[in-house]
C-alpha positions in Angstrom: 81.4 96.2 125.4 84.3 96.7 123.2 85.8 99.6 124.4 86.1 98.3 128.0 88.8 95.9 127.1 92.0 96.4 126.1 93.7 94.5 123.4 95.4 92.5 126.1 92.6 90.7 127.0 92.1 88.9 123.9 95.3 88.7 121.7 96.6 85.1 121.4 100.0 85.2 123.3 102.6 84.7 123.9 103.0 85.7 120.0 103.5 82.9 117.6 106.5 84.3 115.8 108.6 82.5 113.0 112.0 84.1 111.0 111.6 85.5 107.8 114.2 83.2 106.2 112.8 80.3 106.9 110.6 78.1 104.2 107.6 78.7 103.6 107.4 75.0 104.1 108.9 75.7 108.3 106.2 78.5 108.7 103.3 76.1 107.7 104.4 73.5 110.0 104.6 76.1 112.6 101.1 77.5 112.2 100.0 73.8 112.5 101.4 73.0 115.7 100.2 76.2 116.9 96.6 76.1 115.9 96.8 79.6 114.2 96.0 81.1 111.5 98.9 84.0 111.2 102.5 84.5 112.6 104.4 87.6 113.3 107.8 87.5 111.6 111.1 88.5 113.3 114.5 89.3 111.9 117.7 88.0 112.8 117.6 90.9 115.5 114.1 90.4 116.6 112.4 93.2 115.2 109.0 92.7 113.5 109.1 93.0 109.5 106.6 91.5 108.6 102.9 88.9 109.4 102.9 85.6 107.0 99.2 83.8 107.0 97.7 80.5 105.9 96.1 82.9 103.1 99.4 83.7 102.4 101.2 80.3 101.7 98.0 79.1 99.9 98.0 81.9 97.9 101.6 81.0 97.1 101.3 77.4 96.5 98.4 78.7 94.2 100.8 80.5 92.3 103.2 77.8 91.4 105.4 79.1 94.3 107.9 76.0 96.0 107.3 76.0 99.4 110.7 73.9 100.7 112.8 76.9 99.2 110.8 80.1 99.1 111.2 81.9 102.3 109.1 83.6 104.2 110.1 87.1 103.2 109.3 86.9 99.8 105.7 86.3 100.1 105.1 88.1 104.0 102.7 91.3 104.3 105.8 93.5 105.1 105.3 97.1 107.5 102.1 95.5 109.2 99.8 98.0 110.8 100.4 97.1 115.1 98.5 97.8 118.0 99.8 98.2 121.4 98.9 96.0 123.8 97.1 98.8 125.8 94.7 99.7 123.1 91.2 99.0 122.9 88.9 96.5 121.4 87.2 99.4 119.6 90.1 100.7 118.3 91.1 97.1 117.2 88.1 96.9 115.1 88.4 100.1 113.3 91.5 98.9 111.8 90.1 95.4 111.0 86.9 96.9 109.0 89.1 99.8 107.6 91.3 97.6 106.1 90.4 94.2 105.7 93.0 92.8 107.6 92.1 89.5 109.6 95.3 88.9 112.6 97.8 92.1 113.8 100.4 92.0 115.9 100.3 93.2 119.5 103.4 95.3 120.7 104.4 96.0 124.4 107.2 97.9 125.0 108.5 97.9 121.0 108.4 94.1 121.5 105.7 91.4 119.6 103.7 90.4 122.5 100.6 88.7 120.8 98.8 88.8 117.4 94.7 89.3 118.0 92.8 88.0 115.1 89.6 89.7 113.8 88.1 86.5 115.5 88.7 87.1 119.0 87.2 90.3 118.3 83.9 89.1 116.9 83.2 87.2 119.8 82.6 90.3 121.7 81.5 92.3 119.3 78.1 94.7 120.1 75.0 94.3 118.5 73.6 97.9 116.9 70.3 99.3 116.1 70.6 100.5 112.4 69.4 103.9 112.6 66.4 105.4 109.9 67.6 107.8 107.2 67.4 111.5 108.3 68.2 110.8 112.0 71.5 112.7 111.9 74.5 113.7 110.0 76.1 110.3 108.7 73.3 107.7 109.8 71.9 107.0 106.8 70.0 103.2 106.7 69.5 101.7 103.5 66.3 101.0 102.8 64.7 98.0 104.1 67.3 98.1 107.3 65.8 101.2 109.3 65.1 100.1 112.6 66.7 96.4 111.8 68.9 94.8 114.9 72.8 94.3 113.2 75.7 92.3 114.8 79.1 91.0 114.1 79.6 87.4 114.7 82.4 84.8 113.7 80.2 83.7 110.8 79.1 87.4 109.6 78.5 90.9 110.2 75.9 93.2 108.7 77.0 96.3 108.1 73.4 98.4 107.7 75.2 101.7 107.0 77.2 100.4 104.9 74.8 98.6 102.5 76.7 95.1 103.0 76.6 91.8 104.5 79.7 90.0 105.3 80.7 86.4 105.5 84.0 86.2 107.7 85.0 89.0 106.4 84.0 88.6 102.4 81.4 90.6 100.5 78.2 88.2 100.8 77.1 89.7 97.4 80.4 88.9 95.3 80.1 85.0 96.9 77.4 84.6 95.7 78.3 86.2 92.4 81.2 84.2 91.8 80.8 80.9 94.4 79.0 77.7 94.5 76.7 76.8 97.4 79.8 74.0 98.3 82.7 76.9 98.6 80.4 79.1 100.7 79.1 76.2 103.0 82.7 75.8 103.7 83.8 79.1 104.4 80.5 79.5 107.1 81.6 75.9 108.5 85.3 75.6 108.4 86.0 79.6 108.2 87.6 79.7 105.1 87.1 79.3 101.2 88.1 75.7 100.2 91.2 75.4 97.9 90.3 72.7 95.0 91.1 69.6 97.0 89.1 70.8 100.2 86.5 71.5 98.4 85.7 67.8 96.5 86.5 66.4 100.2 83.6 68.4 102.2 81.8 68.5 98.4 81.6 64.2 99.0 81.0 64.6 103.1 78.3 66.2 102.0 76.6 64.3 99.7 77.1 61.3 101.9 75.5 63.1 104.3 72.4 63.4 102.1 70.6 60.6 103.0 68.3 60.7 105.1 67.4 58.3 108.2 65.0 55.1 107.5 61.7 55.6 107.7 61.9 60.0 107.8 61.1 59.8 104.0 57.9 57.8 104.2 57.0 60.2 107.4 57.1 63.0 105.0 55.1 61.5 102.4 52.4 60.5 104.9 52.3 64.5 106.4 52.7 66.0 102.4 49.2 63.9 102.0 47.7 65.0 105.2 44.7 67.4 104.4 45.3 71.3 104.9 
């Protein structure tokens, strides 16, 4: 399915754009009243230089950087890999899984047309049969996955041939590692990891959503005694 569509067809245009000396402080409010998660940056002259993301100012802020007088250049991804706007959904997704990038601006003509973020392109991802070991040169399965059906979705992507299982975009493995059930909830739910305060906030939506309606509690203590 992916590589009848073109870029085009799925990038989030016209491209939210801010200028790279703005605050980083201007660029969040701008990503809010857009609804998105990245913006191309533009000098003076209207050239791109750079993408800033919510990642980005977090990250920032997490850093004991001020946000109403750090500008956006200090902390942007500068020399972003682009796409053309004519380029397919397959190629798209080559550069997202190659290098981990999440939103990449869309030029037509030299000119920032759109961003596309890796979500747009999971919701058209194709589903793939892992193939067994030994079936040809490169398809090697781990084992346990020959023969199992893999997709890409918005929550996560199983990557047979690989050997890995992704939740938007992080290493399943190394959340669980290093993340409580609470920060990984989150990231399926809200699609990102929690910074400290989000995380006591849906920690204690949680919890109040614990209880459990009147009456289901003695339901299932009447079916726990029922007899095998």
């Amino acid at each position: 399915m992916t590589e009848a569509l073109s870029v085009a067809d799925l990038m989030h245009k016209p491209a939210v754009v801010v200028r790279d000396d703005i605050t980083l402080a201007a660029a969040s409010k701008v990503l809010d009243e857009h609804k998105v998660g990245a913006a191309a940056v533009l000098d003076a002259e209207g050239r791109l230089t750079g993408m800033v993301s919510e990642r980005d100012l977090l990250r920032s802020v997490g850093h004991g950087i001020d946000p109403s007088s750090t500008n956006v250049a200090e902390v942007m991804t500068r020399n972003p890999f682009t796409l053309d706007a004519s380029d397919s959904v397959a190629k798209a997704l080559e550069i997202f899984r190659g290098h981990r990038f999440r939103h990449l601006p869309v030029l037509d003509d030299g000119r920032v047309a759109g961003v596309l973020s890796i979500r747009h392109v999971v919701r058209v991802a194709h589903i793939e049969d892992v193939r067994p070991a030994g079936s040809g040169p490169g398809e090697l399965a781990p084992r346990g996955l020959e023969g199992v059906a893999v997709a890409e979705t918005s929550v996560g992507d199983v990557r047979g041939e690989e050997g890995f299982f992704h939740y938007r975009g992080y290493n399943a493995t190394e959340l669980a590692r290093r993340c409580s059930f609470e920060q990984v909830w989150h990231l399926l739910v809200e699609g990102e990891l929690p910074d400290d305060q989000q995380l006591a906030e849906f920690t204690a939506r949680t919890i109040a959503a614990r209880r459990l309606p009147e009456g289901i509690a003695d339901l299932l203590r009447t079916i726990a005694a029922l007899p095998n």
